[in-house]
N, C-alpha and C positions, 0 to 999 in steps of 0.2 A: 524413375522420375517422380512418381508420388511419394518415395521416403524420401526423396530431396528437398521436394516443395513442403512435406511436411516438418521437416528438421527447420528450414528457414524459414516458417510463418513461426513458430516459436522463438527463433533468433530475433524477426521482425517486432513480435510483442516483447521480449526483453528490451529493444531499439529502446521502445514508445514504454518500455516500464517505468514505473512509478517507486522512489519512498519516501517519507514523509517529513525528513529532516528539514527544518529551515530554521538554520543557523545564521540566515542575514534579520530575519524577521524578528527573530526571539531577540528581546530586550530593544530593539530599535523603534524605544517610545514614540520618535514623532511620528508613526503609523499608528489609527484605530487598531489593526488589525493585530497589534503585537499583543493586545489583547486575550486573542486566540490560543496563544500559545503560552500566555504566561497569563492568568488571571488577576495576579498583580503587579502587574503594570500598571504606572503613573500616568496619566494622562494627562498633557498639559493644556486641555484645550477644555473649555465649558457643555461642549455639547458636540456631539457629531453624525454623523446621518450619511449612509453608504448609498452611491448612485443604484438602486438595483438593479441586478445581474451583470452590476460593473463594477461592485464594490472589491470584491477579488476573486480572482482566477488562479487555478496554481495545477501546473502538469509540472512532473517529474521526472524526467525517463532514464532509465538504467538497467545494464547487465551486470549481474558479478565474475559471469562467464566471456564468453568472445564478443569481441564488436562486429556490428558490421562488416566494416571495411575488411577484417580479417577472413572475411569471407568472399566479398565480391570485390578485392582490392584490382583481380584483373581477370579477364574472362578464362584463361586457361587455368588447369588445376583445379576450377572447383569443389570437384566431387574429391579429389586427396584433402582439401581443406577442409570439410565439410565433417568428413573420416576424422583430420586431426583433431576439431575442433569437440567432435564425441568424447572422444578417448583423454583429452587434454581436460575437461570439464569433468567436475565431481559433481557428488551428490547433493555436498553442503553449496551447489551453487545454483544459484534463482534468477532469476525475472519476476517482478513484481510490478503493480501499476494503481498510482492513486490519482484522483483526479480530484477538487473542489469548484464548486461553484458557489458564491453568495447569492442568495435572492436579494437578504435583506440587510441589514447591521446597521444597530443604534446604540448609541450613547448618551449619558448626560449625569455631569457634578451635583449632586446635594451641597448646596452653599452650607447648609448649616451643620450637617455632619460631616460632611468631606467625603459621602462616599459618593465613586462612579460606578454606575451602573449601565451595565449593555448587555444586548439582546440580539439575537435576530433568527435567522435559518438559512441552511445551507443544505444543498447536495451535494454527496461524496459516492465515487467509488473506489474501489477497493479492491486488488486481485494480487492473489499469491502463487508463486507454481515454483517450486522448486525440481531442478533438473532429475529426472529418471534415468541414468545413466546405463544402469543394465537394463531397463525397457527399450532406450532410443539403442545399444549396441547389436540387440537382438530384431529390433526394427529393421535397420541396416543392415547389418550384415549377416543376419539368420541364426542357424544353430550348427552347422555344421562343424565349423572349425570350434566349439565349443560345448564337444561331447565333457558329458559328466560335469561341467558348468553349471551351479547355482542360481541363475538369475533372481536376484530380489527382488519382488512383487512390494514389499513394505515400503520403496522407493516414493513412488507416485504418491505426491503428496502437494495439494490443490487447496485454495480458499477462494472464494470471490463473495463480493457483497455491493448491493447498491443500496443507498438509505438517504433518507432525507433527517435532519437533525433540526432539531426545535430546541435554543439554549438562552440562560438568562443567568448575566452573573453581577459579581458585585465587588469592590475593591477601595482598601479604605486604608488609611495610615493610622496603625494602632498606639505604635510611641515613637518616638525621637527619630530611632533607627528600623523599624519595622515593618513592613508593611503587607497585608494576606489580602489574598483572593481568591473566590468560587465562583464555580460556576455549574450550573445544573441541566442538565441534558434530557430528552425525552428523541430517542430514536424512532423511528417509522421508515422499517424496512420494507426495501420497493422489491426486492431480490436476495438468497443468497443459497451459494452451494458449498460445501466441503469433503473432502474426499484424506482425511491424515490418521494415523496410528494405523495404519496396514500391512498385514503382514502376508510370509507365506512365499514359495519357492517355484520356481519352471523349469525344469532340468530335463537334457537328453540323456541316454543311457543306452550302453548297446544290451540289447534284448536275449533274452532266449536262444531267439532264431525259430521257434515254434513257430510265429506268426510275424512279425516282423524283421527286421536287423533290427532296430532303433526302439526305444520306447519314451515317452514323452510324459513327462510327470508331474502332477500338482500338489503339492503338497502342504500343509498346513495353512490353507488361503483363508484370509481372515479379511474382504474388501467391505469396505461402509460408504456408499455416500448419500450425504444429505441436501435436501434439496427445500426450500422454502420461495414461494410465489414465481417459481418457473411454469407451473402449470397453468395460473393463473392469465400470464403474461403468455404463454404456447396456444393458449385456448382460446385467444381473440381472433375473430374472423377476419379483421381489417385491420390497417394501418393505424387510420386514426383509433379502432377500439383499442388497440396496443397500447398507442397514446394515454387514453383514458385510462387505462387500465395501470399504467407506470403514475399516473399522476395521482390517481384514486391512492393507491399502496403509500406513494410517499405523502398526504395529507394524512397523515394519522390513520388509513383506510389499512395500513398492512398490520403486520406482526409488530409490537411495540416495546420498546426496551428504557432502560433510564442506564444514567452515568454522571460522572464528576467529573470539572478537572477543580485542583488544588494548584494553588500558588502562593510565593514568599517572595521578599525582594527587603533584604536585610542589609545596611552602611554600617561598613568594619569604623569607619571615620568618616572623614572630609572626601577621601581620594577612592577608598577600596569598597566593592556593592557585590554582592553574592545575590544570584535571582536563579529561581530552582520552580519547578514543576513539574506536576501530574498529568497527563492529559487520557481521557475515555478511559476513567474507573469505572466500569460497570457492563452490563448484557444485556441482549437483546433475546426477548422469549417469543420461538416460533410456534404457534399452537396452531395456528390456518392454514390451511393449502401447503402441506407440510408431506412431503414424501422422501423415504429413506431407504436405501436399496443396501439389503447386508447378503452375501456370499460366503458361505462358510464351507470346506470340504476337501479332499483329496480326490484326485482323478487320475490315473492313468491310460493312457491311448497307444495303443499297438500299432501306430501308421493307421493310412487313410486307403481305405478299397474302391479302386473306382468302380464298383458294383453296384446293381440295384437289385437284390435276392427276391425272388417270388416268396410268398409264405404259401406253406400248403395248403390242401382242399382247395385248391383252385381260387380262393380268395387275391385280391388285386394284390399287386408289386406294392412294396413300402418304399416309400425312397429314404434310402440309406441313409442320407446327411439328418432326413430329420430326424430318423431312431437316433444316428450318435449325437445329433443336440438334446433329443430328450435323456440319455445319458447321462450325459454331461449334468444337465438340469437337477436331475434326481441325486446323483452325486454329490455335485457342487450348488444345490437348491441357492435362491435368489430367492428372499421373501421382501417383500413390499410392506414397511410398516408406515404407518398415517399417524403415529402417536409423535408429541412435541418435544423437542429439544431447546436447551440453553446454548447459545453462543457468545463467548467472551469478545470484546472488543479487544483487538490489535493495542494496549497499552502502551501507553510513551511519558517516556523520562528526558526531563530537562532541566539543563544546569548550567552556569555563568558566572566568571570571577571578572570582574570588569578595573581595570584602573582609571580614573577620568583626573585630567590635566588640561593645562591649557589655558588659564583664566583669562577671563575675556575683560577689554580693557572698562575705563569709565564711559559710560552713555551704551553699549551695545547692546544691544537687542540678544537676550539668550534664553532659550529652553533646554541647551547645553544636554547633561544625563537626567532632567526633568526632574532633579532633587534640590528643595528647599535652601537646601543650606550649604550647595555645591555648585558654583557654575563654570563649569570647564566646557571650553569649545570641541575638545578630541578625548578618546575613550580607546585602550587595549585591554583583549582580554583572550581569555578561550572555553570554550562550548563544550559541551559534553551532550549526546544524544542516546540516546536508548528504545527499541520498538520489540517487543514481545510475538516473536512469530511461531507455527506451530513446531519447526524441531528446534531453536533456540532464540534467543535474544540477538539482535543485530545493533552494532553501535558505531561511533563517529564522533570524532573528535574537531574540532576547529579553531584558529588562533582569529582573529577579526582586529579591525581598526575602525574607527568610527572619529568623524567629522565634520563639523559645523560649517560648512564654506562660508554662508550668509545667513542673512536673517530669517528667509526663507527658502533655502537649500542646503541638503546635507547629505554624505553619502556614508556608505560601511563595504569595506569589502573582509573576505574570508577564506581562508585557506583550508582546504575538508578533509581528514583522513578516513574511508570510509572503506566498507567490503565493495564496491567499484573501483576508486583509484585513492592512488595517494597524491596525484597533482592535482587537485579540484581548485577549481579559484574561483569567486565567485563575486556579485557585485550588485549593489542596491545603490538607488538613486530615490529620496525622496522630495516635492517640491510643495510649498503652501505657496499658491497664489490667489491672494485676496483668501477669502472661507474655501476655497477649491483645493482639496490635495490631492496630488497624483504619485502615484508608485511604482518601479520598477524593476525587479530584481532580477537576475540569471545566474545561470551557475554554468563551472567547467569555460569559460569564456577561453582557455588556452587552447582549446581544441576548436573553435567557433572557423579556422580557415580549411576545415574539412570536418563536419559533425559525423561522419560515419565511422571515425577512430574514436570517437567518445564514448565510454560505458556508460553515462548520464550527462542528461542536460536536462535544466530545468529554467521553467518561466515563471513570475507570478506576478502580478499589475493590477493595479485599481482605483479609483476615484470617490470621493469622499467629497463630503463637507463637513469643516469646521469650522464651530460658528463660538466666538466672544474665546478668543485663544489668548491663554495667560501671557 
């Protein structure tokens, strides 16, 4: 029962996993927030000011491995699904989980240079776990049927982080067709841990027979994990000091990192727009509250004695378990270091061939693809994604539409090829009424009359003001 419950709280965090792609967002100017992801972004509005803590929310959730449903699709057979779903699942497959929250987000046009500039802070988490295949086999189903079996220990490979972000950028049309943006980053890390590059084997073996049948062996174990302001955040006596204490870390109170993103948004012509970017060039330096656990060593164990042997001269019983853990210890030593570590930020790539069509007639009202000297009511194109994780790059492709229904509503939808699915569809709604904008996006909406057969579904939504809009 506990290697079941523990397999499916794993499956349940893949449910609720997170990644970061937002292919509705990226280039769909009449949102503040496309900002975010693209530094230069055209903004068609004089100034703008995010509701706080409503300015945008964005959860993700995704498997690359099983769904749900393919687990609890019906109460019989669990535990063979359960089985299939081990063995069915590799190693290159994860659960991952990000989360945003805006506090704050501002903008506003330099009439006389033309640049916009915005600001604000946000809360993010961030968790990565990719499947341990020969951990979770050996979980399950033991060692027996799997004498002289290798298990990889290099598997287990983990990141989490939570941090608050503090940014201010800047975006300006340089000539005709050009146009860049930055933006600059100051981190303050409330949390993080990592546990990747591990090495090292667990193998049974029949023995001798001096002392066992069986022998159980570790070999070339190389485990590291790092841990920054978990101690900090474990050592609060109370709820609220918890509180204080997550809140203290993310106000500049924690470990503190800097980063960029980069942006471009170049017109081939009248019709064709290429928009490309950087996002979180840079790291976070743990130097406080900083604890790293390294494992290094070979071990072998003869079976387990259910004995507790006297030692002589009449001196007291040792109990056996703790001698073979201090074994173990001395062998396989565990040293505890306190010195500081660099953490790169999870990198992301972003790209966009857009076509915009549709001229709108005499008298209409348009902010169209938000460019000067092009006003088309509708827009195709397709996306390119890219996220730096630690055993590879993960990417994702998407074809989108994009459309002006009225003066003040427009929507984009997008089709996603991704390591989740290849039928993702996905769909944004934005509305200006009066200075007020409202935002809506989801994703995966084909799977929405049963979410438990989805490998992802994501939300993100938020309200704005914009104020003296072109």
């Amino acid at each position: 029962m506990c290697k079941r419950s523990l397999f499916i709280l794993l499956l349940l965090i893949g449910a609720v996993g997170i990644s970061q792609n937002k292919p509705i967002l990226f280039g769909y100017e009449d949102i503040p927030q496309s900002l975010m992801v693209n530094p230069a972004a055209d903004m068609p509005q004089g100034m703008h000011i995010g509701i706080p803590f409503a300015s945008h929310l964005y959860v993700h959730g995704g498997s690359s491995g099983a769904s749900v449903y393919d687990i609890f699709k019906d109460e019989a057979g669990i535990n063979q699904r359960v089985t299939q779903a081990i063995f069915d699942l590799k190693p290159s497959d994860f659960f991952a989980a990000n989360q945003q929250l805006e506090f704050i987000n501002f903008g506003w046009k330099q009439k006389q240079s033309g640049i916009y500039f915005s600001g604000g802070i946000y809360q993010e988490l961030d968790v990565m776990v990719y499947f341990p295949k020969d951990l979770a086999i050996l979980a399950w189903e033991g060692n027996r049927n799997y004498i002289g079996k290798a298990f990889d220990l290099g598997e287990l490979s983990v990141t989490g982080e939570a941090l608050t972000v503090f940014h201010f950028g800047a975006s300006k049309k340089v000539s005709k067709n050009l146009r860049l943006g930055a933006r600059a980053k100051i981190y303050s890390s409330i949390a993080h841990f990592s546990s990747t590059g591990n090495k090292g084997t667990f193998t049974t073996v029949i023995g001798d027979g001096t002392v066992n049948i069986y022998e159980h062996l570790i070999s070339n174990a190389d485990i590291e994990v790092r841990t920054s302001g978990i101690q900090a955040l474990s050592d609060a006596e109370s709820g609220s000091a918890t509180v204080n204490q997550f809140v203290k870390r993310g106000m500049l109170g924690g470990n503190l990192g800097l980063g960029v993103d980069l942006g471009m948004s170049y017109d081939f012509d009248k019709h064709w727009t290429l928009d490309a970017s950087i996002l979180d060039l840079g790291a976070v330096f743990h130097t406080g509250d900083v604890e790293r656990y390294e494992s290094k060593g070979d071990f072998v164990l003869n079976g387990v004695e259910f004995v507790f042997p006297a030692l002589s001269d009449g001196q007291e019983t040792v109990d056996y378990y703790t001698g073979l853990t201090d074994q173990f210890n001395m062998e396989v030593p565990r040293d505890t270091i306190t010195t500081g570590y660099v953490q790169f930020r999870p990198t992301k790539l972003n790209g966009s061939l857009t076509y915009g069509f549709g001229e709108f007639g005499e008298g209409e009202d348009c902010n169209c693809l938000n460019k000067e000297d092009a006003r088309w009511r509708e827009g195709v194109g397709a996306h390119f994604y890219s996220i730096m994780r630690p055993k590879r790059p993960q990417f994702a492709f998407s074809v989108f539409y994009y459309r002006k229904l009225t003066s003040f509503l427009s929507a984009k939808v997008a089709y996603t090829w991704d390591e989740y699915s290849a039928t993702n569809l996905g769909m944004g709604i934005n509305a200006d009424l009066g200075w007020v904008n409202f935002y809506l996006m989801t994703d995966n909406i084909l799977r929405y009359g049963n979410l438990a057969k989805a490998k992802n579904v994501s939300l993100q939504l938020g309200l704005n003001l914009k104020i003296n809009k072109q």
